[in-house]
gemmi code that builds the backbone of each chain (N, CA, C; Angstrom):
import gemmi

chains = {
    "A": [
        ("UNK", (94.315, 152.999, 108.921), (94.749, 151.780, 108.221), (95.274, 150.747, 109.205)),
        ("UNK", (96.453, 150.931, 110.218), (96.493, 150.315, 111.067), (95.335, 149.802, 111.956)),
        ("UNK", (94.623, 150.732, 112.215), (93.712, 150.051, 113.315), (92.576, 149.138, 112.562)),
        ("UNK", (92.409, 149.090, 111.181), (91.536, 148.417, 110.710), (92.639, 147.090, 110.563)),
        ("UNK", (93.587, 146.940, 110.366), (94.075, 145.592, 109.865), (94.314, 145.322, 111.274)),
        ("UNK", (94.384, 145.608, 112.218), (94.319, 145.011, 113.932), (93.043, 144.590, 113.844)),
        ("UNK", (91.968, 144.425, 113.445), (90.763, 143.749, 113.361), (91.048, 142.224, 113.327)),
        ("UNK", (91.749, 142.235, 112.289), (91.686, 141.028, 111.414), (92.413, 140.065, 112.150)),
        ("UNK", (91.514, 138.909, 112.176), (92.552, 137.719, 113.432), (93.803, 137.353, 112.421)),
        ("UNK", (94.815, 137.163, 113.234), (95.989, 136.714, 112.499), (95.825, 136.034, 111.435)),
        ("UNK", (95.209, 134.449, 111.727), (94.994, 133.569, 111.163), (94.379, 133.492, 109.237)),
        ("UNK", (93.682, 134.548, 109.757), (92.953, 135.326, 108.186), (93.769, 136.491, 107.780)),
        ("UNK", (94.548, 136.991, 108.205), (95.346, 138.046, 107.576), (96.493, 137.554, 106.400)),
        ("UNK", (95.376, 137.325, 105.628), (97.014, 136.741, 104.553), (95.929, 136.962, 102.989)),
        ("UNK", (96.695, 136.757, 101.622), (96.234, 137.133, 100.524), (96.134, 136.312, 99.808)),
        ("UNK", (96.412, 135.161, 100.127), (95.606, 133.816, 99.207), (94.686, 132.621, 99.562)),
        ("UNK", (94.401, 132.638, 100.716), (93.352, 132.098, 101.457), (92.849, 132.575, 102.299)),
        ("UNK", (92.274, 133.956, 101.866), (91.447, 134.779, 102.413), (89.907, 134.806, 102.351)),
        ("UNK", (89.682, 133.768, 101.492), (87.543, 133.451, 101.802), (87.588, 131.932, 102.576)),
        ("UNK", (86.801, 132.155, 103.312), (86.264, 131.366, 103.978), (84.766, 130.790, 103.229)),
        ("UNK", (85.185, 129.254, 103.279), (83.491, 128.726, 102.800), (83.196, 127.791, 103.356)),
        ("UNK", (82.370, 127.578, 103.774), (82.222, 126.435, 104.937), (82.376, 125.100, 103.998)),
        ("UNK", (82.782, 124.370, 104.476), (83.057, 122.258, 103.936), (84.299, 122.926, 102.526)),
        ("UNK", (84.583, 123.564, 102.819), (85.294, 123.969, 101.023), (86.600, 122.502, 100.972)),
        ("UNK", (86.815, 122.243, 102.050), (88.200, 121.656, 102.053), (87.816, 119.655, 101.921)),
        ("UNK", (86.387, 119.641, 101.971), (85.409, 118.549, 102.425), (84.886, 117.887, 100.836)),
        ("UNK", (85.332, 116.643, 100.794), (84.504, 115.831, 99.640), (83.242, 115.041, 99.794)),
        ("UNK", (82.144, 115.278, 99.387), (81.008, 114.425, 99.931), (80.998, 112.820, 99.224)),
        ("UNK", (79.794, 112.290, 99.249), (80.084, 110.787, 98.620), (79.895, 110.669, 96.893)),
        ("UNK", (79.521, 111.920, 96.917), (79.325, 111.881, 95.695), (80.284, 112.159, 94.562)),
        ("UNK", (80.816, 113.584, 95.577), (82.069, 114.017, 94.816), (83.156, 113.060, 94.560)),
        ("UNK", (82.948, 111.812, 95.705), (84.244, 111.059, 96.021), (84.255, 109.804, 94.851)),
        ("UNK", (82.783, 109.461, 94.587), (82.431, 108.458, 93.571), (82.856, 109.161, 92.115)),
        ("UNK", (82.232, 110.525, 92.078), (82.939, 111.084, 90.623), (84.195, 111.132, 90.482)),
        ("UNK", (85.164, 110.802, 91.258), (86.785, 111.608, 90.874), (87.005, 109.676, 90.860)),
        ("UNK", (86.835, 109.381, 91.171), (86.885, 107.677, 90.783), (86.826, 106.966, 89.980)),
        ("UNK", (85.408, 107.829, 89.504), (84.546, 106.918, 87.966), (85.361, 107.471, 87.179)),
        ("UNK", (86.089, 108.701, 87.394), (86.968, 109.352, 86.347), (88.441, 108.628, 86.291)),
        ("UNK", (89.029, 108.411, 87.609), (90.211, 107.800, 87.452), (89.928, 106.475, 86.548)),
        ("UNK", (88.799, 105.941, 86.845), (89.110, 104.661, 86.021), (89.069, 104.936, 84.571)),
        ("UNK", (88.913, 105.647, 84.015), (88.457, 106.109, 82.762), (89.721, 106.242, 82.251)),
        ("UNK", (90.423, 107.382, 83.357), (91.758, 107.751, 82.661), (92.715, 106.055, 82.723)),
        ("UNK", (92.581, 105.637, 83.685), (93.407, 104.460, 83.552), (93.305, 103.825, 82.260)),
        ("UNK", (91.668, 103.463, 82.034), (91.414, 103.016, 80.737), (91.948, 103.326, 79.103)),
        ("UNK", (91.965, 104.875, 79.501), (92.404, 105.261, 78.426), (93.962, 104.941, 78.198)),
        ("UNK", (94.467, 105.029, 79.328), (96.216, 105.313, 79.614), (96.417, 103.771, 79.457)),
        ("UNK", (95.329, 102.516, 79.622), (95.850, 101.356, 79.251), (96.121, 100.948, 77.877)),
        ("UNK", (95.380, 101.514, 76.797), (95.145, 101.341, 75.470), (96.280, 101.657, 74.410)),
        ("UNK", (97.675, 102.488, 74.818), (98.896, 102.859, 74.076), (99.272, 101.538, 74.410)),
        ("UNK", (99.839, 100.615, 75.629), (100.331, 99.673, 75.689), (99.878, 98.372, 74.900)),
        ("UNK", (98.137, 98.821, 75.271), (97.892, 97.411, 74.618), (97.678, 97.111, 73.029)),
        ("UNK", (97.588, 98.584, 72.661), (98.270, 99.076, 71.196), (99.529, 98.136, 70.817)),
        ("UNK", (100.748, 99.115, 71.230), (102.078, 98.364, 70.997), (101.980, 97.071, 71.035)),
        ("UNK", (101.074, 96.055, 72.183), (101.469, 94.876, 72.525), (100.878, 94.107, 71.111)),
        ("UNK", (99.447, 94.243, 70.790), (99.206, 93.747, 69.697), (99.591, 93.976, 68.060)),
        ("UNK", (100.289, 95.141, 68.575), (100.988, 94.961, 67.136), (102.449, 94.216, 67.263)),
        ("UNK", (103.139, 94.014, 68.199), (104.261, 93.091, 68.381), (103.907, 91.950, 67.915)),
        ("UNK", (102.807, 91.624, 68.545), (101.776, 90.013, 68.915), (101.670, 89.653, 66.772)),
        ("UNK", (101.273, 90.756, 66.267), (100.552, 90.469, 64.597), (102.280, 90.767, 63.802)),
        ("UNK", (103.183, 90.631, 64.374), (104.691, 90.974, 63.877), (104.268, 92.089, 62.820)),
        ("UNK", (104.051, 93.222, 63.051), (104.114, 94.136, 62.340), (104.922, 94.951, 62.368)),
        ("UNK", (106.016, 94.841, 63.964), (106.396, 95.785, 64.144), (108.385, 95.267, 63.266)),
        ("UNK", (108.014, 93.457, 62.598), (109.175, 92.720, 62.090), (110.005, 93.812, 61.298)),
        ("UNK", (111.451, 93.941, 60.948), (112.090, 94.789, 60.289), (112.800, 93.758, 59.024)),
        ("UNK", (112.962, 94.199, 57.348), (113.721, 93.635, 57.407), (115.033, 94.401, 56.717)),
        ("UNK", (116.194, 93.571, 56.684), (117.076, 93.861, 56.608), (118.164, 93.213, 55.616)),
        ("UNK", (118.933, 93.763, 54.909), (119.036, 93.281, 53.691), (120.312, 91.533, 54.454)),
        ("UNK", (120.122, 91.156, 53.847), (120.753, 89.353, 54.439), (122.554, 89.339, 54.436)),
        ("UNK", (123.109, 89.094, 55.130), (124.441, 89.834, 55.308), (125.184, 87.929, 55.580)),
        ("UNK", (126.449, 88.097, 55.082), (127.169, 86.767, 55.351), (127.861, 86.890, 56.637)),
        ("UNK", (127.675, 85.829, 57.627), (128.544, 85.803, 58.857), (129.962, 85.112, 58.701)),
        ("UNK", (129.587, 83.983, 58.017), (131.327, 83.062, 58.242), (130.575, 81.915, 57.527)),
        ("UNK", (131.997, 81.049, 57.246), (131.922, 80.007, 56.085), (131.495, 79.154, 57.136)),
        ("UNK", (131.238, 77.799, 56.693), (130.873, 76.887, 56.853), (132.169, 75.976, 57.636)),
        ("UNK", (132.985, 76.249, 56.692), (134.404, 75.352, 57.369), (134.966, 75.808, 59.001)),
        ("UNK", (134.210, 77.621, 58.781), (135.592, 78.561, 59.735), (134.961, 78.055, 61.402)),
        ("UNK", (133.757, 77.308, 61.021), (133.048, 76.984, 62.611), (132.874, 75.642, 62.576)),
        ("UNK", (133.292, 74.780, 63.676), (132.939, 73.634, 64.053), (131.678, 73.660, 65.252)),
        ("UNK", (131.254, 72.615, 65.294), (130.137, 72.202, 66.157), (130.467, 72.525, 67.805)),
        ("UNK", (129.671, 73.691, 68.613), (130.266, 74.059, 69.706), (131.027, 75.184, 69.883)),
        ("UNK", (131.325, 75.262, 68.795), (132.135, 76.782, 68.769), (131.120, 77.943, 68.287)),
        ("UNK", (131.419, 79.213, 68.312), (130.544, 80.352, 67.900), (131.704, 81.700, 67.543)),
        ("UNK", (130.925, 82.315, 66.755), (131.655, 83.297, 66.328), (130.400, 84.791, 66.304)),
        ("UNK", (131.349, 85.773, 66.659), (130.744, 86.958, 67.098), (130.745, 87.692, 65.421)),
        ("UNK", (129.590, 88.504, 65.376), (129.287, 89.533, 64.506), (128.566, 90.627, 64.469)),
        ("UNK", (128.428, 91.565, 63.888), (127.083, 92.225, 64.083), (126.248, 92.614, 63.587)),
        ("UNK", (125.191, 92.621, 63.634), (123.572, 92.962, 62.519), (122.473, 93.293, 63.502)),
        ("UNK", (121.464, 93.941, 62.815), (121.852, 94.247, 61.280), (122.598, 95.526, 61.150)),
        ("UNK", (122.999, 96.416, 62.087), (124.061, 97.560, 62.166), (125.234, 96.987, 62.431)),
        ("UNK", (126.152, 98.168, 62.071), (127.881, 97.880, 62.744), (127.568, 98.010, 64.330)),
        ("UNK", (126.777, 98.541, 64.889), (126.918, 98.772, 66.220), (125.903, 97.757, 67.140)),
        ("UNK", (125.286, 96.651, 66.892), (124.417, 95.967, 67.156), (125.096, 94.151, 67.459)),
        ("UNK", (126.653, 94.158, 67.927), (126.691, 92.946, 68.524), (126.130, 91.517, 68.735)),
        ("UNK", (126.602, 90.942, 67.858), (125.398, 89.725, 67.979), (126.315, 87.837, 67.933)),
        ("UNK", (125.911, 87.256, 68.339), (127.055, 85.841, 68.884), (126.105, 84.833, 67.767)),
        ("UNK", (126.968, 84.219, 67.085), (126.254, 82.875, 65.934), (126.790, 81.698, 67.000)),
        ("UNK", (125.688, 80.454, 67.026), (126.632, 79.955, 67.812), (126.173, 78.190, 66.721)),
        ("UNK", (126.934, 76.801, 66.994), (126.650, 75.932, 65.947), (126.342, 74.819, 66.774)),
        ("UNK", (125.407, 74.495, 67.337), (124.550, 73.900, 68.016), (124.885, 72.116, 67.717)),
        ("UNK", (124.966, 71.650, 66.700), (125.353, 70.793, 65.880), (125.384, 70.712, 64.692)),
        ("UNK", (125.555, 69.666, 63.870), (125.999, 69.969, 62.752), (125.570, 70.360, 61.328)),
        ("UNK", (123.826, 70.656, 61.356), (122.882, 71.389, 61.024), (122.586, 72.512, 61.942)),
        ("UNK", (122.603, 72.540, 62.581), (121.408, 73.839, 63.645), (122.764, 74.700, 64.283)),
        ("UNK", (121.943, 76.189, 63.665), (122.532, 77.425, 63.919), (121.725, 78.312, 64.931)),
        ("UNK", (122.306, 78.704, 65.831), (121.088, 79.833, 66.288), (121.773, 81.466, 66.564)),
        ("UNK", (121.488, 82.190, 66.572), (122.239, 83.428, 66.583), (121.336, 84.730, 67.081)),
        ("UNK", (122.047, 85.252, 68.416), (121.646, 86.010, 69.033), (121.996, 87.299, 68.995)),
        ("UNK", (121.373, 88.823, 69.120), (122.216, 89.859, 69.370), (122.617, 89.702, 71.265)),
        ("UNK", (124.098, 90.074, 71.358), (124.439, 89.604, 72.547), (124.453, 90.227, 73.509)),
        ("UNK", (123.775, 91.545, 73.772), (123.969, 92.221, 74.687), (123.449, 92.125, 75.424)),
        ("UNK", (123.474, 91.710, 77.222), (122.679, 91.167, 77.895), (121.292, 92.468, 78.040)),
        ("UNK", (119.999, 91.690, 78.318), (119.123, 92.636, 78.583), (119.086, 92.825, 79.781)),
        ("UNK", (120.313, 92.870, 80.595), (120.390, 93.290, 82.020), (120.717, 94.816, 82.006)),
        ("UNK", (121.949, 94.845, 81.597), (123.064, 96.117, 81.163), (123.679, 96.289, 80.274)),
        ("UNK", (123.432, 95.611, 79.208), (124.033, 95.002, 78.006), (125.424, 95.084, 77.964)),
        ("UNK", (125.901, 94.610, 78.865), (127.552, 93.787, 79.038), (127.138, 92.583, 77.672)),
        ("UNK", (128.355, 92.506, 77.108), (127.985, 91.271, 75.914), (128.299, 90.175, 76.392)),
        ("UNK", (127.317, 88.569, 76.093), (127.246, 87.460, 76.372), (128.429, 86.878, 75.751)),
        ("UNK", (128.717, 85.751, 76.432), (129.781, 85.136, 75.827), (128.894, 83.823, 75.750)),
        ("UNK", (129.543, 82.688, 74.533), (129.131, 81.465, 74.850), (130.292, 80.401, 75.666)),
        ("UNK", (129.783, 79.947, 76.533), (130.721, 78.602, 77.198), (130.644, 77.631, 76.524)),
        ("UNK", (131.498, 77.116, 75.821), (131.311, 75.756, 75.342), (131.125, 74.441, 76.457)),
        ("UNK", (131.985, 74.765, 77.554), (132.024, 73.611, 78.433), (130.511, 73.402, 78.924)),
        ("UNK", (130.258, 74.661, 79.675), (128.575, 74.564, 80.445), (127.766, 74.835, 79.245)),
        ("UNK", (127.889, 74.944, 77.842), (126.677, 75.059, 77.117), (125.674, 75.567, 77.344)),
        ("UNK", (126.203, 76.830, 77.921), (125.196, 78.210, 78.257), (125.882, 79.467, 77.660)),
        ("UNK", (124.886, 80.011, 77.747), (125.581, 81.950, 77.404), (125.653, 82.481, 78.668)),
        ("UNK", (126.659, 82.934, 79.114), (127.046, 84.407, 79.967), (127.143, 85.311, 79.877)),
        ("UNK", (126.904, 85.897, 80.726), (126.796, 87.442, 80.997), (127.934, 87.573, 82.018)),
        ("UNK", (129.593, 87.911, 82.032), (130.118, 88.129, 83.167), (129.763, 89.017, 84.103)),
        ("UNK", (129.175, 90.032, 83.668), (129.016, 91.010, 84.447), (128.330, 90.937, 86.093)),
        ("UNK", (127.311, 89.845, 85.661), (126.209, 89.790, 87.268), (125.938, 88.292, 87.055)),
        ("UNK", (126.763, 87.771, 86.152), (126.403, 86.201, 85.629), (124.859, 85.659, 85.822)),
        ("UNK", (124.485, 86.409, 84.441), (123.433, 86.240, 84.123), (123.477, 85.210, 82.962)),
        ("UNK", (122.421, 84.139, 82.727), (122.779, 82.802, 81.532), (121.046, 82.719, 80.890)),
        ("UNK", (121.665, 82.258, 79.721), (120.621, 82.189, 78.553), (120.949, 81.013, 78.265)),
        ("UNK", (119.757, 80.296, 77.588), (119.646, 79.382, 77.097), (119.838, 79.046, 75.427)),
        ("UNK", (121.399, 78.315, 75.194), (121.204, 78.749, 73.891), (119.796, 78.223, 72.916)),
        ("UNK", (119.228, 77.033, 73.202), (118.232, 77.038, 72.221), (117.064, 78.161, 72.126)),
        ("UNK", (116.746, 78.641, 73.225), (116.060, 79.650, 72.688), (116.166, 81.139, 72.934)),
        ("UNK", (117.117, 81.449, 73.920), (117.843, 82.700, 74.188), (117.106, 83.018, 75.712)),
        ("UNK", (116.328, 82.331, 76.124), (115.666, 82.860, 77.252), (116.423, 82.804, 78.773)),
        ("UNK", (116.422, 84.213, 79.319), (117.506, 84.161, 80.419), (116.409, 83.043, 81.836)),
        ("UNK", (118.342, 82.224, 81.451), (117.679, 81.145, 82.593), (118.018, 81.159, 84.136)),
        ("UNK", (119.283, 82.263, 84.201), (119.698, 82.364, 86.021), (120.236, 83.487, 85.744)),
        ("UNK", (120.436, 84.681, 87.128), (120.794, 85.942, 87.469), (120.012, 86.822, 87.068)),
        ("UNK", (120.436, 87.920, 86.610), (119.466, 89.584, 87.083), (118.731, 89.441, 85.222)),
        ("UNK", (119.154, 89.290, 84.550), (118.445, 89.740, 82.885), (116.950, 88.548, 83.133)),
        ("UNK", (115.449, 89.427, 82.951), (114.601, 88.966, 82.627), (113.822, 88.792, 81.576)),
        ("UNK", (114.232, 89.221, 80.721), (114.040, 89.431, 79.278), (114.752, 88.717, 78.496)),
        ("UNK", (114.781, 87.672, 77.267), (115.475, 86.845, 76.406), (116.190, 87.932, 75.465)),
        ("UNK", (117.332, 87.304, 74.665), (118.008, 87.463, 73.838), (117.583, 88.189, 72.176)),
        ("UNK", (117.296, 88.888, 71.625), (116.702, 89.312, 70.912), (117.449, 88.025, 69.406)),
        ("UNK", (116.465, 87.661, 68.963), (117.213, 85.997, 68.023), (117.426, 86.727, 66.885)),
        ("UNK", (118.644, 85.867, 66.034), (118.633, 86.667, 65.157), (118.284, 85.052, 63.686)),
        ("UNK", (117.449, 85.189, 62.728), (116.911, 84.174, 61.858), (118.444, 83.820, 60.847)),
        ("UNK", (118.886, 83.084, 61.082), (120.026, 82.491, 60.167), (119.895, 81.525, 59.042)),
        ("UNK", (120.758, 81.672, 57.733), (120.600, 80.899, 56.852), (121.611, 80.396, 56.320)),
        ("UNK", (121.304, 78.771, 56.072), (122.698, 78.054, 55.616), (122.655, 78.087, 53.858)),
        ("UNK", (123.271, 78.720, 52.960), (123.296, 78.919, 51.836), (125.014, 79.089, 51.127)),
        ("UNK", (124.855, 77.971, 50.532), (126.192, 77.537, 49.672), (127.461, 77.353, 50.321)),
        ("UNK", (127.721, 77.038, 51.705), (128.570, 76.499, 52.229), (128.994, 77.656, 53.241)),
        ("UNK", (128.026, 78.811, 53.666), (128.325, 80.126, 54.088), (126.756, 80.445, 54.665)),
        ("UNK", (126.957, 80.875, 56.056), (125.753, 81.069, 57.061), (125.701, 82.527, 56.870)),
        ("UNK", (124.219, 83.119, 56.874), (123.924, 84.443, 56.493), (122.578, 84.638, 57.555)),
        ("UNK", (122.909, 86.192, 57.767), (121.458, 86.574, 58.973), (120.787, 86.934, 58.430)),
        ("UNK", (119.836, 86.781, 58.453), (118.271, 87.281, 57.476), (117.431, 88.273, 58.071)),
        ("UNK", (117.103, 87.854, 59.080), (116.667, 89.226, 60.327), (116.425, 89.098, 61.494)),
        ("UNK", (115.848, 90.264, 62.419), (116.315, 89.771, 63.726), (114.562, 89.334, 64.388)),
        ("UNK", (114.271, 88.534, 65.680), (113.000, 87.992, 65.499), (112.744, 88.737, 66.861)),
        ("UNK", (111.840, 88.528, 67.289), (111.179, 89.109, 68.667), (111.052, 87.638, 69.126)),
        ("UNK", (111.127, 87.278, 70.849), (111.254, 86.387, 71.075), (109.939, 85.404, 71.168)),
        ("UNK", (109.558, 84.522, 71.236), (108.481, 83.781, 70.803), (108.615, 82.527, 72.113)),
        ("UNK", (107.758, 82.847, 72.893), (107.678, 81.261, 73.887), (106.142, 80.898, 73.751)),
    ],
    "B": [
        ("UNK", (70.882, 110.783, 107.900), (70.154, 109.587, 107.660), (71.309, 108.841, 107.178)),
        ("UNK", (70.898, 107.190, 107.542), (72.532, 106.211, 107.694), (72.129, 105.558, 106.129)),
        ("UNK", (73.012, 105.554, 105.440), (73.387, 104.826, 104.367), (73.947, 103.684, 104.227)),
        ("UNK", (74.003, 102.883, 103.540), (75.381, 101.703, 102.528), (76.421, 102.402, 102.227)),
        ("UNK", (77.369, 101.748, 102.392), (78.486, 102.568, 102.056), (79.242, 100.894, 100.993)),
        ("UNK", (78.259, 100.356, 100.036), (78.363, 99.297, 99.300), (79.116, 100.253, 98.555)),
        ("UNK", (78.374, 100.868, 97.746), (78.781, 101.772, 96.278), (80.129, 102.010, 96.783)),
        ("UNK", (80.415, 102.751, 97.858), (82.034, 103.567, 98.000), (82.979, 102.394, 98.020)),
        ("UNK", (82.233, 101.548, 98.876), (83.405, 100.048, 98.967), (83.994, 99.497, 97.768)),
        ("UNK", (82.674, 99.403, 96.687), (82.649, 98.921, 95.677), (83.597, 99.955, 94.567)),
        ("UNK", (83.615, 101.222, 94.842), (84.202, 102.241, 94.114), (85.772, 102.127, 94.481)),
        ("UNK", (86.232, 101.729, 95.903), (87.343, 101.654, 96.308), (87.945, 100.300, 95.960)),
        ("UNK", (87.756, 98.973, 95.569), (87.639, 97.997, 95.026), (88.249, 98.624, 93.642)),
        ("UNK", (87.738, 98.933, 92.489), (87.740, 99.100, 90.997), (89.288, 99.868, 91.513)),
        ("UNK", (89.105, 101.145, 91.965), (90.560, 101.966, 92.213), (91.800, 101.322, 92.775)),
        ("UNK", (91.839, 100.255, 93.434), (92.332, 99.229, 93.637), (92.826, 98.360, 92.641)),
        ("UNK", (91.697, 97.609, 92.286), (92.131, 96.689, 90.897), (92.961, 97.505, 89.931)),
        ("UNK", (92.419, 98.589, 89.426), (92.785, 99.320, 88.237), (94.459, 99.982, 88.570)),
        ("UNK", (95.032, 100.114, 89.720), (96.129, 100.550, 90.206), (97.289, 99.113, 89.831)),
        ("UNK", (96.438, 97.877, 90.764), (97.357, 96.767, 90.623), (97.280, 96.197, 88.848)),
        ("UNK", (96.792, 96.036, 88.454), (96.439, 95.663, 86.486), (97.369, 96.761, 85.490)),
        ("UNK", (97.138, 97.820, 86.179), (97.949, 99.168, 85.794), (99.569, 98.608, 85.674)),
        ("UNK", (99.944, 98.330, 87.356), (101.415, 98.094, 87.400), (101.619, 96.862, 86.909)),
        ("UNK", (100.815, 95.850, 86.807), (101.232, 94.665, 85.953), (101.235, 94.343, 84.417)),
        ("UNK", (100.602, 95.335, 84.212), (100.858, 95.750, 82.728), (101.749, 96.524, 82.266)),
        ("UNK", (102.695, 97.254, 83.109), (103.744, 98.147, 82.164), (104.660, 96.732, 82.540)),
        ("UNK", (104.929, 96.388, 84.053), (105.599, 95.079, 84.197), (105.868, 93.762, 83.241)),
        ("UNK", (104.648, 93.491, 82.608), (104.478, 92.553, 81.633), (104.946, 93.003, 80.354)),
        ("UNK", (104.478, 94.379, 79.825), (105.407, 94.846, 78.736), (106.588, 95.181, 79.009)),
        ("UNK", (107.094, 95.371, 79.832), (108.635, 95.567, 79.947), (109.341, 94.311, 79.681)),
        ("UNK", (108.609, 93.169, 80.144), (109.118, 91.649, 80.250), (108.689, 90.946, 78.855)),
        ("UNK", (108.006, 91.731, 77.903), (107.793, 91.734, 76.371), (106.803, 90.023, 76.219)),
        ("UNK", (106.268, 90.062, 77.457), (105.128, 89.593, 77.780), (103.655, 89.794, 77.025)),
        ("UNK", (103.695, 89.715, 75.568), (102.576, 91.015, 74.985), (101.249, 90.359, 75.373)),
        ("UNK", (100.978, 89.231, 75.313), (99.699, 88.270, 75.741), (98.972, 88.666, 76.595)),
        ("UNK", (100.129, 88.928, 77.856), (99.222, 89.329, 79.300), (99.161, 90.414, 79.313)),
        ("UNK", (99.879, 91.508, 78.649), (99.475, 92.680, 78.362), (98.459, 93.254, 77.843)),
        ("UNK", (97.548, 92.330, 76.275), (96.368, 92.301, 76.198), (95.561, 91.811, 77.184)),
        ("UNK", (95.799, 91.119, 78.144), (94.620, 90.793, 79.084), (94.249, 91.920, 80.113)),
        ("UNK", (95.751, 92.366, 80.508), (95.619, 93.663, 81.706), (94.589, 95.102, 80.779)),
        ("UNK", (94.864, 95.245, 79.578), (94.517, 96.332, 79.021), (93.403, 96.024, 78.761)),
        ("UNK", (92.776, 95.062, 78.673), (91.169, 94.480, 78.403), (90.294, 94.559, 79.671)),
        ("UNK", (91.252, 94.290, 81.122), (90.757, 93.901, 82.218), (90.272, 95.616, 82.817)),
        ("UNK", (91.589, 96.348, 82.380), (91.822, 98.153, 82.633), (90.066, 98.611, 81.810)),
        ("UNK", (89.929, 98.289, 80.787), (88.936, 99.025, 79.504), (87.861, 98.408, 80.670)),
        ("UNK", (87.393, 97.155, 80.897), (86.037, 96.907, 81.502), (85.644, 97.614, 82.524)),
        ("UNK", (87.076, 98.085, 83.542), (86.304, 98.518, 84.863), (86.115, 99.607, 84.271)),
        ("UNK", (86.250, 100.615, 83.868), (85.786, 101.734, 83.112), (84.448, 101.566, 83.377)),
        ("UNK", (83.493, 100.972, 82.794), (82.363, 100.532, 82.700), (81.327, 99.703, 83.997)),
        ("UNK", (82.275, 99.537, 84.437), (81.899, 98.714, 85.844), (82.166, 100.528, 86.905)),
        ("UNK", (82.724, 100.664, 87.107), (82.829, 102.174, 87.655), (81.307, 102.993, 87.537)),
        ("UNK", (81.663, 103.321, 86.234), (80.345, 103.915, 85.809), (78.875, 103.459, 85.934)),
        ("UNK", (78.745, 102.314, 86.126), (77.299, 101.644, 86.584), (77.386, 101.717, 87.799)),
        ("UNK", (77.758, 101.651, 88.609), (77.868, 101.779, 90.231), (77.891, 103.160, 90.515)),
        ("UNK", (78.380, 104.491, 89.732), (78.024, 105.698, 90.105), (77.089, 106.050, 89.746)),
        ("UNK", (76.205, 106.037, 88.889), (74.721, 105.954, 88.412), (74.100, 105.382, 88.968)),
        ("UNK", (74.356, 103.751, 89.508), (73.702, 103.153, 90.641), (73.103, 104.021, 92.074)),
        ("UNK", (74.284, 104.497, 92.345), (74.808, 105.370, 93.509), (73.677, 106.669, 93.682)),
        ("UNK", (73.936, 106.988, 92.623), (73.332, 108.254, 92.827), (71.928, 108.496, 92.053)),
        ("UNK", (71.322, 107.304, 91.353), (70.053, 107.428, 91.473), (69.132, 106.933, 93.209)),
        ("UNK", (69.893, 106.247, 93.875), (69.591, 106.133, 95.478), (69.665, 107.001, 96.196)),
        ("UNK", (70.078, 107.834, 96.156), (70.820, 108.946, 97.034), (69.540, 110.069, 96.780)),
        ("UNK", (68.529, 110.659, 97.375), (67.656, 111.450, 97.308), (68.078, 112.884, 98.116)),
        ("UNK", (69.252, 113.091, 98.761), (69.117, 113.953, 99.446), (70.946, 114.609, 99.756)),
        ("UNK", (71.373, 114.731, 98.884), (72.890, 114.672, 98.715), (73.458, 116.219, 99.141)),
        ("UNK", (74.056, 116.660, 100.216), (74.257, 117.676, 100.493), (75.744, 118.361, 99.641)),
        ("UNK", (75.704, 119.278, 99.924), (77.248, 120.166, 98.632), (76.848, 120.217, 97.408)),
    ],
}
model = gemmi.Model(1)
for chain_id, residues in chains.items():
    chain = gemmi.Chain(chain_id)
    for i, (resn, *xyz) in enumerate(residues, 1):
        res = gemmi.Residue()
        res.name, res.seqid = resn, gemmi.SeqId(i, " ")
        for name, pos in zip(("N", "CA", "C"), xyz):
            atom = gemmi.Atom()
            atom.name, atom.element = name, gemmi.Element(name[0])
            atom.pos, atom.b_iso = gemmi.Position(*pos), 0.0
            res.add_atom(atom)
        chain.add_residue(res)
    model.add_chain(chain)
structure = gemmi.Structure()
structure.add_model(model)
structure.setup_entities()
């Protein structure tokens, strides 16, 4: 037994790469074109969940709604000022803010950086983010300076009988 | 015997594109970008097809293919 495994060059003395086949380790041009034509395939396929989701965002199918909830009276906000609430959950943070003396716009506020919550400045007439001072634009929520690249998720507001109410929340639209 | 090495170029090209369209499409949906996301996923579906005519291309030329 010994003297037969002294045969065996070192190199081959082992139990999982023990056959030898000549080119085994070698792709020809052909092989190299098939594992290609295949990757693209899989890409193809692996592109089609996204572009799924995207067109159903795109046809608002993916809209929720939610039963219409009162934020604050009419009197309790002046023009420039904003008041915090949340919808359509208790846990979903969201800033009304009163643009002038018709026009409401109302955001959920959590930045889409880290969701530290936005504040509104009345002076600079922007939204902040203290955290990495990141700013949105209140007319349409879209982050306009620092780290958040993604807008404000809007929330659709309604002025009814002297008392502003959220109706639901929108996906952002540029 | 010396060949074109068009087809492989051309094969390395698509694997290329399809890598960069790839990352600009989860990029674009992350950025809720959905527009250009249909374009990347439209652009992803064609080379599929563009792939596949160039390996059929390929290898109806090829008379003598060793392995």
């Amino acid at each position: 037994m010994t003297e037969r495994n002294g045969k065996i060059p070192k190199k081959d003395d082992n139990y999982t790469h023990n056959i030898n086949k000549n080119n085994e380790r070698q792709i020809d041009r052909r092989g190299f074109m098939k594992v290609v034509a295949g990757a693209a395939g899989v890409f193809a396929v692996a592109s089609l969940p996204w572009g799924g989701i995207a067109a159903k965002e795109l046809m608002g199918l993916a809209d929720k709604e939610y039963p219409r909830q009162k934020i604050t009276d009419l009197k309790d906000i002046a023009v420039g000022d904003s008041v915090t609430f949340s919808f359509p959950s208790e846990h979903d943070d969201a800033l009304l803010i009163r643009l002038a003396e018709d026009k409401f716009v109302a955001y959920q506020n959590a930045c889409t950086h880290l969701r530290c919550p936005v504040y509104w400045v009345k002076d600079e007439q922007e939204m902040i983010c203290p955290c990495h001072h990141g700013k949105f634009d209140a007319e349409t929520g879209a982050p306009v300076a620092g780290p958040p690249r993604r807008p404000l998720p809007e929330i659709v507001v309604e002025v009814d009988g002297g008392a502003v109410y959220a109706v639901r929340v929108r996906r952002y639209e540029a | 015997m010396k060949r074109s090495y068009v087809g492989v170029i051309g094969m390395c090209a698509i694997l290329l594109l399809n890598i960069i369209f790839t990352q600009l499409l989860v990029h674009q949906f992350f950025y809720q970008n959905y527009d250009a996301v249909l374009i990347y996923t439209g652009i992803n579906i064609i080379l599929f097809p563009i792939a596949i005519l160039i390996y059929k291309k390929e290898s109806r030329k090829g008379g003598r293919i060793s392995g």
